[in-house]
LUMLUMNU-152839 format. One record per residue (C-alpha): chain; x, y, z. Coordinates in Angstrom, 3 decimals, decimal comma. Example, Ala and Ser with C-alpha at 12.3 -4.5 7.8 and 13.67 -1.06 7.14 Angstrom:
<recs>
+--------+----------+----------+----------+
! cadena !     east !    north !       up !
+--------+----------+----------+----------+
!      A !   12,300 !   -4,500 !    7,800 !
!      A !   13,670 !   -1,060 !    7,140 !
+--------+----------+----------+----------+
</recs>
This chain:
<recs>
+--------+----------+----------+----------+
! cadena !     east !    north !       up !
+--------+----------+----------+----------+
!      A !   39,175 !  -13,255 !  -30,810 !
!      A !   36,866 !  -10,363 !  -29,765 !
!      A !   34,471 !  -12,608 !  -27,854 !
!      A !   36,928 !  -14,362 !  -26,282 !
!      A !   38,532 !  -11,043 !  -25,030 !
!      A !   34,877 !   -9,575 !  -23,895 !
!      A !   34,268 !  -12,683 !  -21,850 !
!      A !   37,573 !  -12,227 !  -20,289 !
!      A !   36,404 !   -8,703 !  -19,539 !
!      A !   32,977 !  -10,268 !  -18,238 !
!      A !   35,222 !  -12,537 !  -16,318 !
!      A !   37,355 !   -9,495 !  -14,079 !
!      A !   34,284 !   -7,775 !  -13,775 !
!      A !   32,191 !  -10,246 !  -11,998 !
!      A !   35,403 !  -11,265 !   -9,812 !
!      A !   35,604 !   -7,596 !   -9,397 !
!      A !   32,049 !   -7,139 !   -8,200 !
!      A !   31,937 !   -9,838 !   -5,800 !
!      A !   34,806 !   -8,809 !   -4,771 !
!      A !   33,771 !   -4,672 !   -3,890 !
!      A !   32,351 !   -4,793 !   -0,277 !
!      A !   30,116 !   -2,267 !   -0,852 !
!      A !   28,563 !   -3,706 !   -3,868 !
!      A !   27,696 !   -6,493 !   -1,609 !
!      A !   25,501 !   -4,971 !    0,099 !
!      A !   23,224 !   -4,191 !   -2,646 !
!      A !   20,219 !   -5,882 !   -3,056 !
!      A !   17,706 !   -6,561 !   -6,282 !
!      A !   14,404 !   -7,931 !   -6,534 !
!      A !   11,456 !   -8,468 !   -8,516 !
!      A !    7,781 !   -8,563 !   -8,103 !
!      A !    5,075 !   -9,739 !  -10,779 !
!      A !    1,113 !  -10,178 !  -10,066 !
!      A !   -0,852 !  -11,187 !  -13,098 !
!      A !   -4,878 !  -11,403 !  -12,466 !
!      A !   -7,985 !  -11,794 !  -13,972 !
!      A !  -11,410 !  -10,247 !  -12,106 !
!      A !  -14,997 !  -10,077 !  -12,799 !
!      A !  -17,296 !   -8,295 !  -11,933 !
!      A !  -21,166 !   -9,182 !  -12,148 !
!      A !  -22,411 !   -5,489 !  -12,565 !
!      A !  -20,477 !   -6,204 !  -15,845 !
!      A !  -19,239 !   -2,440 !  -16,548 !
!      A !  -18,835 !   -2,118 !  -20,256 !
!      A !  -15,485 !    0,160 !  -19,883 !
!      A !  -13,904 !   -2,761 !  -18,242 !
!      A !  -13,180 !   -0,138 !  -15,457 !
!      A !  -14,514 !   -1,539 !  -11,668 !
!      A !  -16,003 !    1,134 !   -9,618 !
!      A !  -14,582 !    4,538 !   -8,915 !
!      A !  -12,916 !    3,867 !   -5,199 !
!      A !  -11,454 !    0,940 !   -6,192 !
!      A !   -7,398 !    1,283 !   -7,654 !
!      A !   -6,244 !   -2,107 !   -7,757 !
!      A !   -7,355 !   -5,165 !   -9,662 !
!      A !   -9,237 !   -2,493 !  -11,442 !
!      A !  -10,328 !   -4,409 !  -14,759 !
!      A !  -13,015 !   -6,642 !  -15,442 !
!      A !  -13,346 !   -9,393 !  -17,242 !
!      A !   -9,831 !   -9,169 !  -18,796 !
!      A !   -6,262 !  -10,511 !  -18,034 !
!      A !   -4,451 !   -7,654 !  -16,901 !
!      A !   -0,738 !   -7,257 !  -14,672 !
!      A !   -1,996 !   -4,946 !  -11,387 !
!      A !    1,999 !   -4,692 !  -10,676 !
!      A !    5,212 !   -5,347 !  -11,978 !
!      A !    7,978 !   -3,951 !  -10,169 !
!      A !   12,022 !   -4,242 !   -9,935 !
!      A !   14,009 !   -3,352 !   -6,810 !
!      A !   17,456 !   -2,158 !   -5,827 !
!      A !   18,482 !   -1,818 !   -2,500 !
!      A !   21,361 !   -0,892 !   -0,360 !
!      A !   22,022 !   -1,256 !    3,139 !
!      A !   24,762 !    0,351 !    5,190 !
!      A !   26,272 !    0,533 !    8,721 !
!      A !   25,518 !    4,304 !    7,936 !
!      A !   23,565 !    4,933 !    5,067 !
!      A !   20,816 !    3,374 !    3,179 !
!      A !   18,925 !    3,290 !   -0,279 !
!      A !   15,729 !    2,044 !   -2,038 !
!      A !   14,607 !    2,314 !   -6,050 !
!      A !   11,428 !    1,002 !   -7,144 !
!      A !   10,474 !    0,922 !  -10,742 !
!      A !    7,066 !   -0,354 !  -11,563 !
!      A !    4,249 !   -0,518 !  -14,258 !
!      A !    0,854 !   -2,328 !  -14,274 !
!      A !   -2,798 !   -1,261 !  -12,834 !
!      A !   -1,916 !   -0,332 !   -9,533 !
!      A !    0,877 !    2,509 !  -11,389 !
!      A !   -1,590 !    3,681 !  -13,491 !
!      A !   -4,746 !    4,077 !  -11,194 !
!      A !   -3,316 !    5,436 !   -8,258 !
!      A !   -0,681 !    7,511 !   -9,851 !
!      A !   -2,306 !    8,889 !  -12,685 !
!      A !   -2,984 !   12,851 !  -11,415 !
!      A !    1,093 !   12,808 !  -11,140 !
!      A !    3,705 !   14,157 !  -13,507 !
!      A !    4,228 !   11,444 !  -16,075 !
!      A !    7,820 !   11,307 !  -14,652 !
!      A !    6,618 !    9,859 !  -11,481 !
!      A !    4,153 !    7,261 !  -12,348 !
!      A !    6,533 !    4,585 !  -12,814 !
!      A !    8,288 !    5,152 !   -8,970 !
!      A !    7,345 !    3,166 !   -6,689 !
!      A !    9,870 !    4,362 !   -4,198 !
!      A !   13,155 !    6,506 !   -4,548 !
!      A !   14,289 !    7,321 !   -0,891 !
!      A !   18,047 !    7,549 !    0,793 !
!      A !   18,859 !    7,701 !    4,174 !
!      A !   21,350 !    8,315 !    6,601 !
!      A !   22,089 !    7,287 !   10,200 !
!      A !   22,219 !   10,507 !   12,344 !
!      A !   23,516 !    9,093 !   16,040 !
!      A !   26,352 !    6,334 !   17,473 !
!      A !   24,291 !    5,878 !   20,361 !
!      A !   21,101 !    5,488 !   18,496 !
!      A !   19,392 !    3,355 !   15,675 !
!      A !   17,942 !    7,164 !   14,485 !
!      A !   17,766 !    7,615 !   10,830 !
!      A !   16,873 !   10,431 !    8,563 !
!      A !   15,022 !    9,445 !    5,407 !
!      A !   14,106 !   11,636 !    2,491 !
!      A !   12,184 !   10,845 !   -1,292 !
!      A !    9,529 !    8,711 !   -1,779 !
!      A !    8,351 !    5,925 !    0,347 !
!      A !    5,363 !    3,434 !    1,127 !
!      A !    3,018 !    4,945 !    3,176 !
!      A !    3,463 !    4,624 !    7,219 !
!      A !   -0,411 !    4,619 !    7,499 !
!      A !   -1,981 !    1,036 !    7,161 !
!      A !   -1,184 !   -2,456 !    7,419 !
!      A !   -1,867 !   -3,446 !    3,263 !
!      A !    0,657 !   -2,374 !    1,040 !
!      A !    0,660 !   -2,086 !   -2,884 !
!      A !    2,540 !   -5,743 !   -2,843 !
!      A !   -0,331 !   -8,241 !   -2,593 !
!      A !    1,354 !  -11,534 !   -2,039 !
!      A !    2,526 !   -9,191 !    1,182 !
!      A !   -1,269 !   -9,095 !    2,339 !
!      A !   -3,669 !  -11,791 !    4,103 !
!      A !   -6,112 !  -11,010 !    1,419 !
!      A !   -5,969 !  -10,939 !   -2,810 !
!      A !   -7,369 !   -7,443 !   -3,029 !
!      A !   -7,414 !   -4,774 !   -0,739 !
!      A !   -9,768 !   -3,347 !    1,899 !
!      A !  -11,768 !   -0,235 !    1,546 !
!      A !   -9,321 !    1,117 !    4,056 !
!      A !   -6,681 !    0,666 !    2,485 !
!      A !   -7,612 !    1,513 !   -1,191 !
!      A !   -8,796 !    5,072 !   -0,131 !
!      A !   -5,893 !    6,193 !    2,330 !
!      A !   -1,987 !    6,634 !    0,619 !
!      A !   -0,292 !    3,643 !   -0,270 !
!      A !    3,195 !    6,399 !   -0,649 !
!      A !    4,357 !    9,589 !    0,314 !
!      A !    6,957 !   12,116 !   -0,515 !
!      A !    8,932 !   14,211 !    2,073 !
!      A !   11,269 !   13,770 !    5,280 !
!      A !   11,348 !   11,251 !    7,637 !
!      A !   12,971 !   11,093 !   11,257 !
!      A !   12,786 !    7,292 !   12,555 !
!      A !   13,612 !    5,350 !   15,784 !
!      A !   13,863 !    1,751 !   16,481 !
!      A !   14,999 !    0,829 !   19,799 !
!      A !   18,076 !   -1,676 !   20,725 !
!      A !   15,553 !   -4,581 !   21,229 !
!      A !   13,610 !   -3,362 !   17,696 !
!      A !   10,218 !   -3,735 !   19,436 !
!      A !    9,596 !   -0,292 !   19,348 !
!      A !    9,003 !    1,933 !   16,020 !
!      A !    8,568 !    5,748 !   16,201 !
!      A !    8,463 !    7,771 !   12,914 !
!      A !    7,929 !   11,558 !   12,365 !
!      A !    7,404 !   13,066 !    8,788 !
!      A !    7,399 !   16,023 !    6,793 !
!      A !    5,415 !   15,497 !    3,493 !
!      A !    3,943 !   16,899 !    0,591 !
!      A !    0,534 !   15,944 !    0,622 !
!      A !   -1,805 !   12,742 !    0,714 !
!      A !   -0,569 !   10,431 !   -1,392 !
!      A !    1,186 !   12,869 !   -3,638 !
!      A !    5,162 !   12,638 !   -5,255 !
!      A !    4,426 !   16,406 !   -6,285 !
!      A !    2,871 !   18,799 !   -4,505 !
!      A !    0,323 !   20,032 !   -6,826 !
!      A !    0,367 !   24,098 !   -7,386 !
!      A !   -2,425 !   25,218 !   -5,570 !
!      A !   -0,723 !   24,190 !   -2,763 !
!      A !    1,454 !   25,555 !   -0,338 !
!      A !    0,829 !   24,558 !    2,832 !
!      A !    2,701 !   21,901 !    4,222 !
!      A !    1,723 !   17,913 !    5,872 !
!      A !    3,041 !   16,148 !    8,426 !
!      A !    2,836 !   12,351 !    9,588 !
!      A !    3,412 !   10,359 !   12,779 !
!      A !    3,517 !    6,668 !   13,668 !
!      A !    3,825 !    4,395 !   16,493 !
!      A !    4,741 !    1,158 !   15,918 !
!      A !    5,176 !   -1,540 !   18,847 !
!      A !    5,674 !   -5,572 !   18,888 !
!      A !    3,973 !   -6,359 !   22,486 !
!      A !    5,689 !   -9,413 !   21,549 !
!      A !    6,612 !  -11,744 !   18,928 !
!      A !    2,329 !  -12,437 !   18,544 !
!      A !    1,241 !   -9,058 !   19,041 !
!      A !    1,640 !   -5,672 !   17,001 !
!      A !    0,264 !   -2,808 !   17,436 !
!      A !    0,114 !    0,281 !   15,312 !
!      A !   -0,937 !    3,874 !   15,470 !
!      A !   -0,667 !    6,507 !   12,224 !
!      A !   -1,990 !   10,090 !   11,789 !
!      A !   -1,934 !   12,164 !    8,493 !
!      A !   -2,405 !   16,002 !    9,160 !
!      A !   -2,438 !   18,681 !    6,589 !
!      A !   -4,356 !   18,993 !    3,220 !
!      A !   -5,622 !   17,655 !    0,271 !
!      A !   -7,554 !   20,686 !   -1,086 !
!      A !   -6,383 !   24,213 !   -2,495 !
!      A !   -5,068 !   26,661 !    0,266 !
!      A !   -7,968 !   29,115 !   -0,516 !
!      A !  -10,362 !   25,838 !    0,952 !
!      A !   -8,714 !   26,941 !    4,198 !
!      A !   -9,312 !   23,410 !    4,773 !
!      A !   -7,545 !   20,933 !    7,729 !
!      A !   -7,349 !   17,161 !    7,151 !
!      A !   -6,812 !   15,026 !    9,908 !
!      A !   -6,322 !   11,126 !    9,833 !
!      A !   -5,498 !    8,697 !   12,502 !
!      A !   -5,261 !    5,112 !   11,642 !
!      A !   -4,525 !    1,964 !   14,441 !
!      A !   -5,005 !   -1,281 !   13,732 !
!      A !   -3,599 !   -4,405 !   15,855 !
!      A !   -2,084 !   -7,702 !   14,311 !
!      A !   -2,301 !  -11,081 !   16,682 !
!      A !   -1,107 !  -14,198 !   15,600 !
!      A !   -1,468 !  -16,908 !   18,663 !
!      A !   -0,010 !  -19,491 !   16,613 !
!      A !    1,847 !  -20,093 !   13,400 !
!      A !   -1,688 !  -21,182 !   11,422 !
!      A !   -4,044 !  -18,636 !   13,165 !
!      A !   -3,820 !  -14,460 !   12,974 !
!      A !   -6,361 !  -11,491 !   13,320 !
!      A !   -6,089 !   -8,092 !   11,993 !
!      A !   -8,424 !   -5,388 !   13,165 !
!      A !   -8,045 !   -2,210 !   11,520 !
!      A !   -9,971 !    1,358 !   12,434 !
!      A !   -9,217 !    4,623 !   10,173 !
!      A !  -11,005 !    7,953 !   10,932 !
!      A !  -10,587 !   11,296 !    9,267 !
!      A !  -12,104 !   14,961 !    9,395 !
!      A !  -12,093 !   17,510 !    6,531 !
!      A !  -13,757 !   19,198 !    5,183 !
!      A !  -17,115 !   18,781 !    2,540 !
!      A !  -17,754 !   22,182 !    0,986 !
!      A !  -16,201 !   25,617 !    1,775 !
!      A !  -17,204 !   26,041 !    5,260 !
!      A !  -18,024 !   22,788 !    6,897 !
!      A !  -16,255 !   19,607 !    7,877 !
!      A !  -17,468 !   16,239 !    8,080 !
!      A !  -16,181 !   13,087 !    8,899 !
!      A !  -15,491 !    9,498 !    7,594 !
!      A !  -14,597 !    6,298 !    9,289 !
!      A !  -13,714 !    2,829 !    8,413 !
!      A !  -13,206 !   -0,618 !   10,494 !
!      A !  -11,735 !   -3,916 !    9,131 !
!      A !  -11,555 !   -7,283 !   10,510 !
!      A !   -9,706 !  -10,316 !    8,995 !
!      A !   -8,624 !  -13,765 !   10,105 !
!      A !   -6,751 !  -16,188 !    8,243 !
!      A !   -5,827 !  -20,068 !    8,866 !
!      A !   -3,614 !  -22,323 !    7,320 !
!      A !   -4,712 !  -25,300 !    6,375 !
!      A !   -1,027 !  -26,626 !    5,841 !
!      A !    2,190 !  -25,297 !    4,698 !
!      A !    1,130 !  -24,657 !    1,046 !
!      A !   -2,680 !  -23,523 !    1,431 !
!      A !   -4,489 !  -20,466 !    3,740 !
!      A !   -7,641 !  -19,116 !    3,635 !
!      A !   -8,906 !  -16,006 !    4,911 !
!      A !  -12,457 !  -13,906 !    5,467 !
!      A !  -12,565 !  -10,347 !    5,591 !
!      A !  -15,539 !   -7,747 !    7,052 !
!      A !  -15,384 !   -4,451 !    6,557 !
!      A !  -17,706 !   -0,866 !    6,574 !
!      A !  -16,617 !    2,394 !    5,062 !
!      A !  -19,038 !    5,306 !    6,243 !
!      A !  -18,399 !    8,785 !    4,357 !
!      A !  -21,889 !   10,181 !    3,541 !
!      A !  -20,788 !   13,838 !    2,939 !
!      A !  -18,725 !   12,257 !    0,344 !
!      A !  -15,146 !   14,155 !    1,436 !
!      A !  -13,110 !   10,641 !    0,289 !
!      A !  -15,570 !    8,429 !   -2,107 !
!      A !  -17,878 !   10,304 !   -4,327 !
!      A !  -21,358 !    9,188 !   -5,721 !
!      A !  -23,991 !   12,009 !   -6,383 !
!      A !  -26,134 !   10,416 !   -4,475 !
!      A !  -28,247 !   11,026 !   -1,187 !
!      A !  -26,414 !    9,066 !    1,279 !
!      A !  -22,756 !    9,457 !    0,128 !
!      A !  -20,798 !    6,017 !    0,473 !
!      A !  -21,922 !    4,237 !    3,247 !
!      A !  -20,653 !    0,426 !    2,318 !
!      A !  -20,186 !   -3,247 !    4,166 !
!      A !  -17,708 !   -5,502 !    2,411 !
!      A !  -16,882 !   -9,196 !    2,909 !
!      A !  -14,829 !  -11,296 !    1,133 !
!      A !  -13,077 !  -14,868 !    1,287 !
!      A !   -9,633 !  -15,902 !   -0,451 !
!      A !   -8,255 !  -19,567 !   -0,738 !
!      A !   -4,352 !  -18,850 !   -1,518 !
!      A !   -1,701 !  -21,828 !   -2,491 !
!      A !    1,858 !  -21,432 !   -2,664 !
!      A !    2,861 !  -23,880 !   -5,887 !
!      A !    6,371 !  -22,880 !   -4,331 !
!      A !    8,565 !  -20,490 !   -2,422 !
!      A !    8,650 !  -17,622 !   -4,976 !
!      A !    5,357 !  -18,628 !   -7,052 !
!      A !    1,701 !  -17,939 !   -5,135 !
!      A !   -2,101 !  -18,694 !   -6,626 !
!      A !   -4,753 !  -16,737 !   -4,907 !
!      A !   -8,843 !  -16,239 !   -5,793 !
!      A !  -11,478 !  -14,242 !   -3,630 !
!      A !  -14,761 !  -13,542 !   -3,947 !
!      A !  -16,300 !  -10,331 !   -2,334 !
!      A !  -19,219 !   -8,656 !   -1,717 !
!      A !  -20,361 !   -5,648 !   -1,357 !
!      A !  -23,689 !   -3,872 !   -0,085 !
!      A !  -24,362 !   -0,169 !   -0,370 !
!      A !  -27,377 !    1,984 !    1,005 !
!      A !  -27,261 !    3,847 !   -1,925 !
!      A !  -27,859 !    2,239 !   -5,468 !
!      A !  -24,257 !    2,871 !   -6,862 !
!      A !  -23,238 !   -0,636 !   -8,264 !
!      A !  -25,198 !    0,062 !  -11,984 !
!      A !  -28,312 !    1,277 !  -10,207 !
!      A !  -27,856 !   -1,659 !   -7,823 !
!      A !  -27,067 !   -1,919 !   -3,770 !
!      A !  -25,128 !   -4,914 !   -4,317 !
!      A !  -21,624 !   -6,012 !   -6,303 !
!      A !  -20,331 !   -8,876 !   -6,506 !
!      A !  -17,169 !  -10,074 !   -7,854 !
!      A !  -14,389 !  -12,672 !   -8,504 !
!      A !  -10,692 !  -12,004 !   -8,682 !
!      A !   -7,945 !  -14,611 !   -9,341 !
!      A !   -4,137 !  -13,932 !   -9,424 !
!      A !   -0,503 !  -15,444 !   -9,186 !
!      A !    2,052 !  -13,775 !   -8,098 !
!      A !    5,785 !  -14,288 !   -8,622 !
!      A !    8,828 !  -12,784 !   -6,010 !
!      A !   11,968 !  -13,038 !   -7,139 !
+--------+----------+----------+----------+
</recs>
């Protein structure tokens, strides 16, 4: 008798739910990326090297991301909750509060104009700089670039946003507190702010421009970070796309001088049918005075990549990938060694 009346209860509730407009417009999802990587310097902490945050162990199976998503879209308002675990969580969130390393994002937002598609956002978000998010089966390639890996992937703070009638045009200004931080860390104060300038030339053509400026170092540094990311993203056909990517930044290296770092990426992908794509990716990360990537040694991080991934969709929701990559440094950093090499496989699963 009692499970009969607690399914009737199931019963009114779903009819209820589906029937509560505003319960229909929230969303859930699910993301899972399982992966196994080696790595031919063969580091015996099963860690990979120090500037890389995803896909971070070697020679072991390992999740880099599990995450579950709510959202909820309104005529007028707007929310996002992203709960996560895996390698990505604990690598690039691990100098925050232990409350925090499990968000991925936790934003709301409100429309501010009639007239206007203008929107004020506030909590934490993906980052606006870069094209490569946290969400591999999102990205041409398996793992990311240097670029990406050593620039935020999210952000904490306020964010004004336009997107005109025809949605071509993107224009984003924010109020945050810090580079990749969810708490601003005590030494402090001062605050960051964040710009981008997103436009679709047309349905083929994207371009982008980001900047980052404020700090990553104690106020008594006295120190001034500024970033400015653009990359473009050209896709001619359905089976054919580019993406070349350029970040520079200036801070600074010691207590009274600044240097500067700079990275460029190219990649091109091709599908080879519906199910199957491959892609190559070049790349060079130049910070000698060490202000992003450090080493100890003489040159800093001065670095070309390349890599090539073979991906195959089994189906809509389910994706294989593996990549091999390369990397050559001036300085001997790989295990006393110029050169790393490694192989990563993965699937990933969207629900």
């Amino acid at each position: 008798m009692k499970i009969r009346f607690l399914f009737f209860i199931v019963l009114i509730s779903l009819q209820a739910f589906s029937q509560n407009d505003s319960l229909k417009k929230l969303n859930f999802s699910a993301y899972g990326e399982f992966y196994y990587s080696y790595d031919f310097s063969n580091p015996q902490n099963h860690e990979k090297s120090n500037f890389i945050y995803n896909h971070k162990r070697h020679n072991e199976l390992n999740a880099n991301l599990l995450l579950l998503k709510a959202n909820y879209l309104d005529k007028n308002y707007r929310a996002n909750l992203g709960l996560m675990a895996g390698n990505y969580a604990q690598y690039n969130l691990s100098s925050e509060p232990n409350w925090a390393q499990f968000i991925y994002e936790a934003n709301v937002g409100i429309k501010i104009s009639k007239k206007y598609n203008l929107w004020l956002d506030a909590g934490i978000f993906p980052s606006h700089i870069g094209f490569e998010s946290a969400i591999s089966a999102d990205c041409w390639t398996l793992t990311r670039s240097l670029l990406a890996e050593n620039s935020p992937y999210y952000e904490t703070g306020i964010k004004l946003g336009y997107t005109s009638k025809n949605e071509k045009l993107n224009i984003s200004a924010l109020y945050l507190n810090g580079w990749q931080k969810i708490s601003k860390p005590n030494y402090i104060q001062r605050p960051s702010f964040g710009t981008q300038l997103n436009y679709k030339l047309s349905n083929k053509l994207l371009l982008n421009y980001s900047t980052f400026l404020g700090t990553d170092k104690p106020d008594s540094n006295k120190s001034f970070r500024h970033f400015h990311n653009v990359y473009f993203q050209y896709e001619p056909t359905n089976k054919f796309g580019i993406i070349a990517g350029f970040d520079i930044g200036m801070d600074k290296f010691n207590s009274t001088t600044d240097g500067t770092w700079y990275s460029p990426v190219l990649i091109i992908k091709k599908s080879i049918n519906e199910k199957t794509k491959i892609a190559i990716r070049g790349e060079y990360y130049s910070d000698p005075k060490q202000i992003i990537i450090t080493t100890g040694t003489t040159n800093g991080f001065q670095t070309y990549g390349l890599s090539s991934n073979f991906d195959y969709d089994i189906n809509d929701k389910i994706k294989f990938r593996i990549e091999g990559k390369m990397f050559h440094s001036k300085d001997k950093i790989f295990a006393n060694e110029n050169n790393n090499y490694s192989l990563t496989t993965n699937v990933t699963i969207k629900l």
